[in-house]
C-alpha positions as CSV (number, residue, x, y, z in Angstrom):
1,X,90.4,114.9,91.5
2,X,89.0,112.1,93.7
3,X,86.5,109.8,91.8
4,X,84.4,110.5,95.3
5,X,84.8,112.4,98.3
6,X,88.2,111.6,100.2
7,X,86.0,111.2,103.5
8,X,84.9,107.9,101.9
9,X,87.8,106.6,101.1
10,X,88.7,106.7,105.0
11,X,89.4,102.8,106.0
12,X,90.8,103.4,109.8
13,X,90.7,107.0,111.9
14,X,91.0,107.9,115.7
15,X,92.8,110.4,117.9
16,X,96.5,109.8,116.1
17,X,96.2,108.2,112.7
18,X,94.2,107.9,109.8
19,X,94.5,105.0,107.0
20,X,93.2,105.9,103.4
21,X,92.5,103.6,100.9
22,X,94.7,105.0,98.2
23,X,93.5,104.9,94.7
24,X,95.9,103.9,91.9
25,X,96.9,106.6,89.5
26,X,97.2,109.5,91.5
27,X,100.1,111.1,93.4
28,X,100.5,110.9,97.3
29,X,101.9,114.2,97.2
30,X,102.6,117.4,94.3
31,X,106.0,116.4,92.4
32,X,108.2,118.6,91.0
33,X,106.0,119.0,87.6
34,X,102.9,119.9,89.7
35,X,100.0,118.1,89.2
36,X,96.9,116.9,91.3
37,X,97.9,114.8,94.2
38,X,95.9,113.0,97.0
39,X,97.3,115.6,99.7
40,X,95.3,118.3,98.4
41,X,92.1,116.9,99.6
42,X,94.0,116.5,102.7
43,X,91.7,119.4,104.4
44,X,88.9,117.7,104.5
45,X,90.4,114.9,107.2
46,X,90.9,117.8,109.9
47,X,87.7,115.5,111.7
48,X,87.8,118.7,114.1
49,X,91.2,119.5,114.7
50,X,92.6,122.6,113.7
51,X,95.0,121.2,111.0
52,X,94.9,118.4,108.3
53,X,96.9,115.1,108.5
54,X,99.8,114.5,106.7
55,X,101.9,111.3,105.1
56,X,103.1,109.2,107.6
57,X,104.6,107.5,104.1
58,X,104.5,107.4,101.2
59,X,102.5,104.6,98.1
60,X,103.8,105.0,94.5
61,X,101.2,107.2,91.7
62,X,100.4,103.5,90.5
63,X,99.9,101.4,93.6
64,X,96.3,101.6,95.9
65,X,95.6,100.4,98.9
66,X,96.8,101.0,102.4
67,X,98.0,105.2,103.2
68,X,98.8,105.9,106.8
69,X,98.7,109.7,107.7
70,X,99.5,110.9,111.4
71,X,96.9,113.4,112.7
72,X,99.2,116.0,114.4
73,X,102.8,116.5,114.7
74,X,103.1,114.0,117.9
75,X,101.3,111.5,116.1
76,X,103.5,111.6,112.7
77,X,107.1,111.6,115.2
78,X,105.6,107.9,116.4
79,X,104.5,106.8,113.8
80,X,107.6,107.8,111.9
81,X,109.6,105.9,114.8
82,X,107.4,102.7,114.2
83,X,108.5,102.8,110.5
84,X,112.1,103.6,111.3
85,X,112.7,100.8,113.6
86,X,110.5,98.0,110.9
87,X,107.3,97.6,113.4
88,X,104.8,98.9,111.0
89,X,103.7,95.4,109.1
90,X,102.6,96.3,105.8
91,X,101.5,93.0,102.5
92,X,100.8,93.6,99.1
93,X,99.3,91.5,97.2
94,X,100.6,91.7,93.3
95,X,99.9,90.1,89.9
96,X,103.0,88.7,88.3
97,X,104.1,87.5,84.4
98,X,105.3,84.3,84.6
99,X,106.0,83.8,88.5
100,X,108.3,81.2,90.9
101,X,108.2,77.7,90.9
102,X,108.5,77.8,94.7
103,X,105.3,78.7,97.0
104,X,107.3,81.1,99.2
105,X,110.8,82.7,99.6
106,X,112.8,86.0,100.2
107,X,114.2,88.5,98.2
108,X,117.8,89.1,99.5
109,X,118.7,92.1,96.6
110,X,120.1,95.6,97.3
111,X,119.2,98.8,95.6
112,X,120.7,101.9,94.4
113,X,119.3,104.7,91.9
114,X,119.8,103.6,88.3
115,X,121.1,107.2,87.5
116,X,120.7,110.4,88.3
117,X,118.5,111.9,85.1
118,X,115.7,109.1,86.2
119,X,114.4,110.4,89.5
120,X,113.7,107.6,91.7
121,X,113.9,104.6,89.3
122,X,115.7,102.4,90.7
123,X,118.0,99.1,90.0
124,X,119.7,96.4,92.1
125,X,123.1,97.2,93.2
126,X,125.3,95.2,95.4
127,X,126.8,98.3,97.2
128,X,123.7,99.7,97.3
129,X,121.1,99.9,100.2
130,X,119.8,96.6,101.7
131,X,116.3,95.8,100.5
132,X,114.7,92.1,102.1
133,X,111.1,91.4,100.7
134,X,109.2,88.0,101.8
135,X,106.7,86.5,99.1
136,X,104.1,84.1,99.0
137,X,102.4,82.3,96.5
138,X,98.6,82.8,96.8
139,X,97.3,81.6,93.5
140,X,98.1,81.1,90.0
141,X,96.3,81.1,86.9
142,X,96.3,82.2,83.1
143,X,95.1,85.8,81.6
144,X,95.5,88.3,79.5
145,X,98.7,91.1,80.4
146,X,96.8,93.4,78.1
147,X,93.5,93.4,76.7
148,X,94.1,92.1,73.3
149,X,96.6,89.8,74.1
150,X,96.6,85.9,74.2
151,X,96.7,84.1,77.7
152,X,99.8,84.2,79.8
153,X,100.9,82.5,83.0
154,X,100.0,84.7,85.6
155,X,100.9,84.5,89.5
156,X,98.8,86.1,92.6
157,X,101.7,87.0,95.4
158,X,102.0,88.3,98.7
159,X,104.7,90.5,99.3
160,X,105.7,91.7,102.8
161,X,108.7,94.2,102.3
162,X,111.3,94.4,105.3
163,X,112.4,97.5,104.2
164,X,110.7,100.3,102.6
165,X,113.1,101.0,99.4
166,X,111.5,103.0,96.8
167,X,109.9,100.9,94.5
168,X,111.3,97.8,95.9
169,X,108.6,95.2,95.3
170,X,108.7,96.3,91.7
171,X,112.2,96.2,91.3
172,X,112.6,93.0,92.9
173,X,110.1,91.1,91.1
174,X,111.5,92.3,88.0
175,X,114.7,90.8,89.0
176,X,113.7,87.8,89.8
177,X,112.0,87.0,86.2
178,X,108.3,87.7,86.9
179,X,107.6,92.0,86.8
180,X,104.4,92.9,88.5
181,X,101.4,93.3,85.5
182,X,101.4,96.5,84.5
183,X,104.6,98.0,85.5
184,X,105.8,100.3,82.3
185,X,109.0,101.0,84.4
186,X,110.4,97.3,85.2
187,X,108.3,95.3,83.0
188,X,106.9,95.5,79.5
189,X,103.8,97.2,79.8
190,X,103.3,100.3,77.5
191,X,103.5,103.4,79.2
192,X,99.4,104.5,77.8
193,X,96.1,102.3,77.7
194,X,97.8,99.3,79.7
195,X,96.4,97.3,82.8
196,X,97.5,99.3,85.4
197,X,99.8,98.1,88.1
198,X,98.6,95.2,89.5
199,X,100.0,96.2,93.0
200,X,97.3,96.7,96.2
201,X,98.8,98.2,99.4
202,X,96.1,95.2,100.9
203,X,96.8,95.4,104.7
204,X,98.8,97.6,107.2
205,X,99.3,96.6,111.4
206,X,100.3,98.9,113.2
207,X,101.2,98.9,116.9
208,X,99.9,102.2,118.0
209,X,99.6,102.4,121.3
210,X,101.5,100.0,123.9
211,X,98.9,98.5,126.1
212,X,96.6,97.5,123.0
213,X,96.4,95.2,120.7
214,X,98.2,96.5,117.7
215,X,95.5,98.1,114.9
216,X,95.0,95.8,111.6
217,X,93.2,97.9,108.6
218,X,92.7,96.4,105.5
219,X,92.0,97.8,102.0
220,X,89.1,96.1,99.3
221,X,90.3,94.8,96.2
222,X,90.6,98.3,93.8
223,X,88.6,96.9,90.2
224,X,91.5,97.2,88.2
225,X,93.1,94.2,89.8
226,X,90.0,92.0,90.5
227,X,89.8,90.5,86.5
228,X,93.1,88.8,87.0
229,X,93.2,88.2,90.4
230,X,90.0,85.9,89.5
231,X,92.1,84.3,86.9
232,X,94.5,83.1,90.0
233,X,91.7,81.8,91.9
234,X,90.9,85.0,94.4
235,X,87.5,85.5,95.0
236,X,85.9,88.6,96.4
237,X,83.8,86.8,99.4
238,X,87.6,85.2,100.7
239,X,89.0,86.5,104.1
240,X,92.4,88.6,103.5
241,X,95.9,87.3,104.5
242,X,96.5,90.3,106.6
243,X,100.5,90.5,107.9
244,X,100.9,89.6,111.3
């Protein structure tokens, strides 16, 4: 269940879309094993119309932040056009092991499925499908990757994904040396009592309707990131780099 009510967790909402702030650990939708998921609350969001919302797309169990839903059936066909055609802007911010020695660059790196008895995990394949992510370096510091650990080098990043792979942040930070904290599928964390992913769906703009100025929602810093985000110099009174 939700840790409160899903109408507080509402960041965004008029006549077409709604944006949730997604909290970490919890499905976006029931998966094949059952399980709660964020969609069952989904009832409460009717905000007088005669049905609930539904996904407009979808966030990992792990990652929070950012969750766009469509209102009504009109409002989930545009929205899935916007995300079909790349004009949805979406950043996440992350907390890397290690990280680049470069202060920004782009991740060029296709992905396929690593194999069929894993689901959705996924790998980088050169005939696979084309996956582009931008990154920036926000911050860097030295923490802890788990609690009893010594101090590692840690990196705050902003991610902007081109292309909405599954899992492709994680998959492509992992490649490139530096796994996102607290991923027990591409990094090293242990798969109980960890961190947590440190990845935050942080801001979303979307250009909803044509004569206005496209919407920009943000998503507050979830608390299970803000210990090492600290370490890399965020602090909780600074303005968000919100995709433009």
């Amino acid at each position: 269940m939700m840790p409160e009510t899903i109408e507080g967790r509402v960041l965004y909402r008029d006549g077409l879309m709604i944006v949730l702030n997604k909290p970490a650990g919890m499905a976006v939708h029931r998966g094949p094993k059952g399980g709660a998921s964020l969609e069952e609350e989904f009832d409460a969001l009717r905000f007088g119309l005669p049905h609930p919302p539904a996904l407009a797309h979808r966030l990992d169990r792990e990652t929070s932040g950012c969750l766009i839903l469509g209102r009504h059936r009109k409002a989930l066909a545009h929205l899935g056009a916007l995300f079909r055609h790349g004009r949805i802007g979406k950043t996440y911010w992350a907390v890397v092991a290690g990280g680049p020695q470069a202060e920004s660059g782009c991740i060029d790196l296709p992905l396929g499925r690593l194999d069929a008895s894993r689901g959705w995990w996924m790998k980088p394949e050169p005939t696979g499908q084309s996956a582009v992510t931008h990154w920036q370096v926000l911050g860097r510091g030295q923490g802890r990757l788990t609690e009893d650990g010594a101090p590692d080098t840690l990196t705050w990043l902003s991610l902007v994904p081109m292309t909405g792979r599954t899992h492709q942040l994680r998959v492509h930070c992992a490649a490139m040396g530096w796994p996102i904290v607290g991923d027990a599928i591409y990094g090293t964390a242990p798969r109980h009592n960890g961190p947590g992913l440190q990845l935050h769906a942080v801001a979303v703009v979307v250009p909803l309707y044509p004569k206005r100025a496209p919407i920009r929602v943000e998503a507050p810093v979830p608390p299970h990131l803000e210990a090492r985000l600290r370490a890399c110099g965020w602090r909780a009174d600074a303005p968000t780099a919100a995709v433009s």
